[in-house]
C-alpha positions, 0 to 999 in steps of 0.5 A: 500500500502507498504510504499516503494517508487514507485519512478522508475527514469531511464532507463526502455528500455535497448535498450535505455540505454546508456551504453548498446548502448557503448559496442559491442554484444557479437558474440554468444549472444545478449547482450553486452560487458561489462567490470568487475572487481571482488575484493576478486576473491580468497575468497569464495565469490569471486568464486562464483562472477567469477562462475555466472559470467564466462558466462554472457550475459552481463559482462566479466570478465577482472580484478581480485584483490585480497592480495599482497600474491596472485598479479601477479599469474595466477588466477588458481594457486593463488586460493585454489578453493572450488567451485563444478564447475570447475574454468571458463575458462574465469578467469584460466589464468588472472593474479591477481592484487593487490586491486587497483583502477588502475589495473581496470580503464577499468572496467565499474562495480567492484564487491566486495567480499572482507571481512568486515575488509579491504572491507572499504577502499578499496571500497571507494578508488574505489568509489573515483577513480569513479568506480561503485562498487556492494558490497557484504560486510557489511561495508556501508549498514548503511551509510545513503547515500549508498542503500542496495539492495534487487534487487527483492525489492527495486530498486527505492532505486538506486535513492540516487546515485546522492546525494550519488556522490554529498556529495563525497569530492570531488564530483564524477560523476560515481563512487558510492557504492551499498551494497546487504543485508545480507544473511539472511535478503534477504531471508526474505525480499523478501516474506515480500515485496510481501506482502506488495505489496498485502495486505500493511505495516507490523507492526510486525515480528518474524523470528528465522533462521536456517542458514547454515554454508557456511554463515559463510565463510571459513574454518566457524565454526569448525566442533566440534562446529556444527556437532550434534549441533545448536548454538543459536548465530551469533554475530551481526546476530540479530541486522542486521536483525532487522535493515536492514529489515527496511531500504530496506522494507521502502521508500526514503522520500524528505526533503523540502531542496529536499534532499533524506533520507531512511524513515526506514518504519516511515511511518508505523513503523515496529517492528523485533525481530530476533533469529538467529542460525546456523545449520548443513547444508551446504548451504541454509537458513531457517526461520520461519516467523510471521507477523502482518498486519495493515490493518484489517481484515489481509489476509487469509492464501489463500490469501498469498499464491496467493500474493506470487505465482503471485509476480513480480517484476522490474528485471523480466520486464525489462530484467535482464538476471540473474533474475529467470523466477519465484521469489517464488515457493510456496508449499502446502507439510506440510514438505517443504521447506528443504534445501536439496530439495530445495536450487537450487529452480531458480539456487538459484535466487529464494526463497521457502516459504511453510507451510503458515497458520494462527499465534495465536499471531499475522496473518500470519506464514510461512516457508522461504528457500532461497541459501545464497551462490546464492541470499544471495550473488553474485546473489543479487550484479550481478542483483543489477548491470544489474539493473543499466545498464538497468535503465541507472545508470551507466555512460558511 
């Protein structure tokens, strides 16, 4: 068995979640209405927010933030859109605010696509204010009290909340942070918790990514620097790979005080050792993956393929509406998956894994492909927050 938690505390009927039972339904839908906010809304993260989320069952868009240059215009003439989709017509006309926790107290979610170098502060004086906020920058996917989030795969990990909310100074009641992985990390992830889930820990991994240069945000690598060209670094892509792998695939462990703390895969320690590249593709990314099982004898290559064709998971049996009907599609072609086939796999929920064979150094090697811009991003943060909604994380 994997050593992830099986802890499930929560709502697991949405029609008994009290937050779902607060808002009024939508008159064209079934869902309800749910007040959202998006930070960042005028970077590229922050479109993608306001894309996926413009005709959500659930979630309505109601405060857009993003810098002082940007506040008081109409979103549709402060943002320089690079979006394929038109802008929603949900957001044109919501005049942007600055990033600040009074302009969206009527917000029961706060989303976040705001960069790393002003993501820290701002999120905590929107935790502080006690507002929900699903991240999607790097800022606290290290801090011990703060769950990274795969929504396909560690959902249990939503337990520390409260500790989380108890260690605040002062201490809050519904305010918190919850982080999605990085981009890459996610893509990986997913497969290598399938198998978990089937066949027990893995003790050893190699990847080496090809990631697209959407990863890098905009305007991204020049085009002299990538076009005709690979470029072995992206700095401190390896070391979040190697570190935020361990904290999502390992469980929460109670200590004799009752305090909870992320085992980071003690249990079974997991060794990762990670190549990073970036590659001329415009969005999706694809990693070769080694693998090394505890258990003996490991699985057969067969055997992978069927554990990850029949993988589900909490977002699928509880009712996210964003979670995809089918998380990994599995092929037996010998040239996929490719990014440009295959990176709308889902609408970009979903992650394909082909060229599934034996590995000569340690068991198992396969092929990985997963959006980076879809699941890799705002997709992870959205079903990470119906996620809370249904398990009755978030308070009225």
């Amino acid at each position: 068995m994997s050593s992830r938690s099986t802890d499930t505390e929560g709502i697991t009927d949405y029609s008994t979640s009290p937050l779902l039972a607060k808002y009024p339904r939508h008159s064209m839908s079934d869902g309800p209405s749910i007040k959202i906010g998006v930070l960042g809304a005028t970077g590229t993260v922050g479109q993608r927010f306001i894309t996926l989320l413009a005709n959500h069952p659930w979630f309505v868009l109601h405060a857009l933030g993003a810098s002082p240059r940007s506040a008081g215009k109409p979103y549709k003439t402060a943002v320089n859109w690079k979006q394929t989709a038109r802008i929603p017509s949900a957001a044109q006309d919501l005049i942007v605010t600055e990033c600040k926790p009074e302009f969206f107290s009527e917000c029961a979610i706060i989303f976040s696509g705001l960069d790393a170098d002003v993501a820290g502060d701002i999120e905590a004086a929107f935790r502080a204010a006690d507002l929900a906020v699903f991240s999607n920058a790097k800022n606290y996917r290290r801090d011990p009290l703060v769950p990274l989030i795969v929504p396909y795969v560690n959902p249990s990990h939503l337990a520390i909340l409260p500790q989380q909310q108890a260690a605040h100074s002062p201490p809050i009641k519904r305010g918190f942070i919850v982080t999605n992985a990085n981009c890459s990390t996610t893509g990986i992830v997913i497969p290598l918790s399938a198998l978990e889930k089937a066949f027990g820990p893995i003790e050893s991994l190699l990847v080496t990514t090809m990631q697209a240069i959407s990863g890098g945000g905009y305007p991204g690598v020049p085009s002299l620097d990538i076009l005709d060209n690979v470029v072995p670094h992206i700095g401190g892509e390896e070391e979040k790979v190697e570190w935020e792998v361990l904290k999502i695939l390992g469980g929460i462990a109670k200590g004799d005080d009752g305090a909870r703390s992320f085992d980071m895969h003690s249990k079974t320690p997991l060794r990762v050792s990670a190549a990073c590249n970036r590659v001329p593709v415009i969005d999706g990314h694809t990693t070769t993956v080694s693998v090394r099982f505890a258990r003996r004898p490991p699985p057969s290559p067969q055997q992978v393929r069927e554990a990850l064709r029949n993988f589900t998971c909490d977002a699928q049996t509880l009712g996210c509406p964003t979670a995809p009907s089918k998380i990994i599609d599995v092929h037996e072609e010998p040239d996929r998956p490719q990014p440009r086939l295959d990176r709308y796999f889902q609408d970009g929920a979903g992650v394909s894994v082909g060229r599934i064979r034996q590995c000569p150094v340690l068991d198992i090697k396969f092929v990985c492909l997963s959006n980076n811009v879809s699941i890799g991003a705002a997709t992870s943060s959205i079903i990470n927050a119906e996620l809370a909604v249904l398990k009755g994380v978030i308070a009225n």
